[in-house]
C-alpha positions in Angstrom: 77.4 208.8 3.6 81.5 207.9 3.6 83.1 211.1 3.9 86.6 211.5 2.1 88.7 211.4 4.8 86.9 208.3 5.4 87.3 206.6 2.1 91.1 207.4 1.6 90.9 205.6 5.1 89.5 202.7 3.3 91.5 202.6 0.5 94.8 202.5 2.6 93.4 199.9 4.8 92.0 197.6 1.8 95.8 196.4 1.1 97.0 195.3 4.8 92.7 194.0 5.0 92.9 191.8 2.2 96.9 190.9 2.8 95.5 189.4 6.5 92.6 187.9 5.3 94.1 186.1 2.3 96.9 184.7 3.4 96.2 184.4 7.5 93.0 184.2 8.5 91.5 181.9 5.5 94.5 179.6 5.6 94.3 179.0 9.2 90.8 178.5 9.2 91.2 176.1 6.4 94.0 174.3 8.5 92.0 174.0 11.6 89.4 172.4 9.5 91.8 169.9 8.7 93.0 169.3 12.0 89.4 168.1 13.5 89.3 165.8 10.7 90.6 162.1 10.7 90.4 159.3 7.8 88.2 156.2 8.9 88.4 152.7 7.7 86.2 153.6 4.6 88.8 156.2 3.3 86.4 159.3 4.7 87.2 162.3 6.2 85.0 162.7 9.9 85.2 165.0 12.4 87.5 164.0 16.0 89.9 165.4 18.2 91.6 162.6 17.6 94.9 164.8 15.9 95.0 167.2 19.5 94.9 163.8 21.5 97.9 162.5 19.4 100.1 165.4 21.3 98.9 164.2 24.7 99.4 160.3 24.4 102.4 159.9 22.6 105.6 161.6 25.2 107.9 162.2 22.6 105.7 164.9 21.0 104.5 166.9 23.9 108.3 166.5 25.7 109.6 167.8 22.5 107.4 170.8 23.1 108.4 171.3 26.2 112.1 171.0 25.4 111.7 173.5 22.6 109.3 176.0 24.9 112.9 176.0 27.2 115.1 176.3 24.8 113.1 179.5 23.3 113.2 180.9 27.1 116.9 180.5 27.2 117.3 182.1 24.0 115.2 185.3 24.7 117.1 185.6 28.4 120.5 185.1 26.2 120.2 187.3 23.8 118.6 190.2 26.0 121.5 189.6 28.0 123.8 190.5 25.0 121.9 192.9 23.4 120.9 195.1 26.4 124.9 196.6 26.9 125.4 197.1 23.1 122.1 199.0 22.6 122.8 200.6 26.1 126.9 201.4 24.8 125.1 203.0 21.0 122.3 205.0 22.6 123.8 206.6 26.0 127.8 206.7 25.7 128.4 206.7 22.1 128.6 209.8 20.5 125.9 211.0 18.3 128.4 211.3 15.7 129.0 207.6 15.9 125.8 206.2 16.5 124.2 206.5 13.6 127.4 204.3 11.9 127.7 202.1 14.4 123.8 201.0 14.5 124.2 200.4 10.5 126.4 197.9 11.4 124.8 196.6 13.8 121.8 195.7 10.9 124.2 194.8 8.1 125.0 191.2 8.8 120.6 191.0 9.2 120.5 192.5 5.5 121.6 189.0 4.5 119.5 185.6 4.7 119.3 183.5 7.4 120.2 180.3 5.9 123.6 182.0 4.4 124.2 183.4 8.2 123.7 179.8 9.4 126.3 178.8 7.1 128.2 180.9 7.5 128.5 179.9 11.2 128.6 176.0 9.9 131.8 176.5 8.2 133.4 178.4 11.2 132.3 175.5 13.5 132.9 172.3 11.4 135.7 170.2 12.0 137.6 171.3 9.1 136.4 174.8 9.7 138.4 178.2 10.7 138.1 177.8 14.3 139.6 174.3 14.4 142.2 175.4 11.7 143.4 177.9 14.3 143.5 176.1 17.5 145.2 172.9 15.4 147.8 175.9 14.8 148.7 177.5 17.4 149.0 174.1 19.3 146.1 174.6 21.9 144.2 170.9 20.3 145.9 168.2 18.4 142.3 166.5 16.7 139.4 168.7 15.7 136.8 168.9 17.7 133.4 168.8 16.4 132.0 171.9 17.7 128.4 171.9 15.5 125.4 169.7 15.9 124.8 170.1 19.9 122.8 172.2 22.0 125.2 175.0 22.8 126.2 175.8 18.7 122.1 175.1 18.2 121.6 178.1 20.8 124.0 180.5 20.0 123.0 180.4 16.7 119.4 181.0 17.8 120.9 184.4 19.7 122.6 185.6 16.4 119.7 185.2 14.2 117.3 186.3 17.2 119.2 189.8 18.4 118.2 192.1 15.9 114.7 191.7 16.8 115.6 192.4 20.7 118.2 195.3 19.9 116.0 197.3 18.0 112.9 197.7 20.7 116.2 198.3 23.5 117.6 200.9 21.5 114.1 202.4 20.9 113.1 202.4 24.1 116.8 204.0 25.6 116.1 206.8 23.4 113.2 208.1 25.4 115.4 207.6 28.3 116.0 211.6 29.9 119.6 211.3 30.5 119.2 213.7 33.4 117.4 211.3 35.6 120.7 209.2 35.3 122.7 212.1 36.0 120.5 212.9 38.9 120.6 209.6 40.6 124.7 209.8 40.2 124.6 213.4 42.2 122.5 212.0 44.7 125.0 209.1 45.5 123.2 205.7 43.6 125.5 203.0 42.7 125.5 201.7 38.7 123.3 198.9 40.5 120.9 200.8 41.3 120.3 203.2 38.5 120.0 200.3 36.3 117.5 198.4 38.8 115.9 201.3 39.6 115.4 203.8 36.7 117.0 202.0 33.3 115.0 198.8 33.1 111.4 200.1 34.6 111.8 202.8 31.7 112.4 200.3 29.1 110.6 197.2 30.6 108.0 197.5 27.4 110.8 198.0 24.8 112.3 194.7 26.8 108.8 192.7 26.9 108.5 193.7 22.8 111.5 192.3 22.3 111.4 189.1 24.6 107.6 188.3 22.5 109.4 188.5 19.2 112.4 186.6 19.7 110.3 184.0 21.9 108.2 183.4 19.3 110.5 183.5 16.3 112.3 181.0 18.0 109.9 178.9 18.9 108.6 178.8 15.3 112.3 178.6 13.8 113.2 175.2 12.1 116.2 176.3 10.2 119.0 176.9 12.6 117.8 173.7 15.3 117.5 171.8 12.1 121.1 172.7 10.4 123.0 173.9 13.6 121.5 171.2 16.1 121.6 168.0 14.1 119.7 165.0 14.0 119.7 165.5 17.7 117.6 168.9 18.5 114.4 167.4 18.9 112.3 170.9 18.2 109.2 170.9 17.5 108.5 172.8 14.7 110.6 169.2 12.8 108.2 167.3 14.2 105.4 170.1 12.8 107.2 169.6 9.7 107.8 165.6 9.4 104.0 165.3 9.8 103.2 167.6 6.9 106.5 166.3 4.3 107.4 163.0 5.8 104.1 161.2 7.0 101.8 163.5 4.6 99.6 163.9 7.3 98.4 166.9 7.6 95.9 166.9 9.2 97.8 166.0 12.5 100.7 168.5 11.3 97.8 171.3 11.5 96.6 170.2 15.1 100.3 170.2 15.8 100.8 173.8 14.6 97.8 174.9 16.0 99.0 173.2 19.5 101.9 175.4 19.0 100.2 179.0 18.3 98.0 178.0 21.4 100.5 177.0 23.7 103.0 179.6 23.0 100.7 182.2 23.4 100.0 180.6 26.8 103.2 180.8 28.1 103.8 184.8 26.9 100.4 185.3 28.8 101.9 183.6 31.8 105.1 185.6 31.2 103.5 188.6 30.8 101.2 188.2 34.0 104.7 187.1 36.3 105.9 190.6 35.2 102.8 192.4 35.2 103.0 194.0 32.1 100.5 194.9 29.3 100.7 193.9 26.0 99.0 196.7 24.5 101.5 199.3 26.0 104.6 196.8 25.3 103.4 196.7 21.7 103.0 200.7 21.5 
């Protein structure tokens, strides 16, 4: 007999239930259907692994994988290294007064899309952008330099549309922070050094591995900002995900491809995540 308690359980749950069924665990089921099946000289669908081999035999797919898997790291080492001193600045020197203000805009630019942020970035970058504008100006260039569709503008964009989703688990996880263990560590002689080494990023290693799996994998996945920021050029592999599925209308290698990814990517956070010793339950708590 379902008690009450128990059914109001139920009905809460039925929402997010049928909201992961529906429209993640049917459709990838369906698509990794499709990616053990191959068309043979007849015009019939068989079963092979034919779509998985694909990625192993032909260099340019599984070297773009690799050069994206990179790319990703860089980005999540990037934008922790940015993110960490302004969470660290809002949560542990800024006033409470201030804070709250300051972390609003910290999210405002986020509250807008991320193809109008990209953009945005485009038409500061471009040759006839602002950035070129000024430096033709004040007389530091005499041509504009084309400063989009390269590696560097593909990564910083990455960072910006990746550092709210490293920000927030920093600033989370400083808050728990007992500001007298800092202030005990100063009155016992630590350097800055060490107090960050040695108290700061233990305390917050989960809030930093929470952040590092959701900007890795964002990234990893993202096909807007390599595609628009990087150029013809970026070689990631969520175009060549894409090219399979739009271009060739082949999808049942673009499913083994984007199953390849999910699979892989969640290799390399286990790796990660095993180099640091650190669990993914308590990072994700």
């Amino acid at each position: 007999m379902i008690n009450k308690g128990q059914l109001t359980l139920y009905i809460f749950l039925a929402p997010v239930l049928l909201w992961l069924l529906l429209l993640i665990v049917i459709p990838h089921i369906d698509l990794f259907i499709i990616s053990l099946q191959i068309e043979d000289d007849m015009g019939d669908m068989v079963w092979s692994l034919d779509n998985y081999r694909a990625f192993f035999d032909e260099q340019i797919y599984w070297l773009t994988f690799v050069r994206t898997a990179i790319y990703a790291i860089l980005t999540t080492i990037l934008t922790f290294l940015i993110t960490f001193p302004v969470a660290f600045y809002i949560t542990k020197v800024m006033s409470f007064k201030y804070s709250g203000f300051f972390t609003i805009l910290l999210l405002v630019p986020f509250w807008v899309s991320e193809m109008v942020r990209i953009y945005g970035w485009m038409i500061l970058l471009r040759e006839s952008g602002v950035f070129n504008h000024f430096l033709l100006q004040i007389g530091l260039i005499e041509v504009p330099i084309e400063m989009l569709y390269n590696d560097i503008s593909m990564v910083m964009g990455l960072v910006y549309t990746s550092m709210l989703f490293m920000v927030v688990p920093l600033m989370s996880s400083l808050e728990g922070l007992d500001d007298s263990l800092i202030e005990a560590a100063y009155d016992l002689g630590a350097s800055k050094l060490v107090i960050f080494s040695k108290i700061v990023i233990p305390y917050i290693l989960p809030g930093i591995t929470s952040g590092a799996i959701v900007v890795f994998m964002l990234t990893l996945g993202n096909y807007l900002t390599p595609n628009l920021m990087g150029g013809k050029n970026s070689l990631w592999f969520t175009e060549q995900i894409y090219n399979q599925f739009i271009a060739s209308f082949n999808w049942n290698q673009g499913a083994a491809f984007g199953f390849l990814l999910l699979v892989l990517s969640t290799l390399i956070i286990w790796l990660g995540l095993k180099l640091t010793r650190q669990n993914l339950s308590k990072a994700l708590a």
